[in-house]
N, C-alpha and C positions, 0 to 999 in steps of 0.2 A: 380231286376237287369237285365233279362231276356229280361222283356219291353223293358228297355234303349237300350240293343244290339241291339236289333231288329228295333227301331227308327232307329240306327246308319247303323245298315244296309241298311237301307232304304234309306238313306243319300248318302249311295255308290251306290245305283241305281242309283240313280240320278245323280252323278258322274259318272259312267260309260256310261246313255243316252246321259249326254252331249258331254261326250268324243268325243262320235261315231257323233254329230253334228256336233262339232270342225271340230272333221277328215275329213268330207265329203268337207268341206269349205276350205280346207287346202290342198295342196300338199309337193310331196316333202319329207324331212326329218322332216318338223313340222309335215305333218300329222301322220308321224310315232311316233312322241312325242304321241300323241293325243293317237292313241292306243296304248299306252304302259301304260298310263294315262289309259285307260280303260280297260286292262288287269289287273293292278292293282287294281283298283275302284272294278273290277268284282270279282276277288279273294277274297279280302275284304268283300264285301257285302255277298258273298257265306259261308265264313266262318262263321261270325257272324249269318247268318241267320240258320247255321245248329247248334252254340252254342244255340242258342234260341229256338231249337228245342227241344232240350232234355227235358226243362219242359214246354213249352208251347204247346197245342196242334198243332198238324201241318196245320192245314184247319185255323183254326185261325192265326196262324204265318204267313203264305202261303199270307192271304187275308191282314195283317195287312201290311205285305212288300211291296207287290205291290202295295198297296195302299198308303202310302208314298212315293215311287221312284215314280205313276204316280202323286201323285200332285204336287210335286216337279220337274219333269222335264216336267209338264206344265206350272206350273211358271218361272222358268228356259226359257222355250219356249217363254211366253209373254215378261221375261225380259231382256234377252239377246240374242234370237234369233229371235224378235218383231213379234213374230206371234199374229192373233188377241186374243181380251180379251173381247169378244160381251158377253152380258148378258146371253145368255142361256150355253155357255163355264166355265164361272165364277159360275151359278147356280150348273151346275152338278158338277163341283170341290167342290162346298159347300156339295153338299150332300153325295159326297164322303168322306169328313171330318166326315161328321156326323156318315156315315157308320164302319168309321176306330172307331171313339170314343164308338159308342157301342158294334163293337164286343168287345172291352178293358172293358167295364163295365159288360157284360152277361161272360166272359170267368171268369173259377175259377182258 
């Protein structure tokens, strides 16, 4: 159950990188939306990730989170704020993946 929080937290990182994109792109009372949105996203994802803490180790939890909010608010980045997607961007996003999926296989 631990795992799943911790995806989901991961998920509000990426929610909260975007936010702060939105915001930067935005003025005005939208931008204020935007970080309220990521004040939000940020609470969340901190919550969760401290619930995950209690039994997953934390250097594990720590690397599995960030590494979910970064690959997610790099795609995020390719797909809605068209930043490039050049092969060696995509390669190290892959190996990032790979990284996330074995600390999840070596952790007890």
């Amino acid at each position: 159950m631990n795992w799943i929080l911790l995806i989901i937290a991961g998920l509000f990182e990426v929610g909260f990188a975007s936010c702060l994109g939105k915001a930067k792109e935005t003025t005005g009372a939208i931008s204020n939306y935007w970080m309220g949105g990521f004040f939000v996203c940020l609470t969340i994802s901190m919550v969760l990730l401290y619930k995950a803490t209690q039994t997953l180790p934390i250097g594990t939890a720590y690397a599995v989170w960030t590494g979910v909010g970064a690959v997610g608010t790099v795609l995020v980045g390719i797909i809605v704020f068209k930043e490039p997607s050049d092969f060696w961007r995509l390669f190290f996003i892959t190996t990032l993946i790979a990284s996330i999926a074995g600390l999840k296989f070596v952790s007890h």
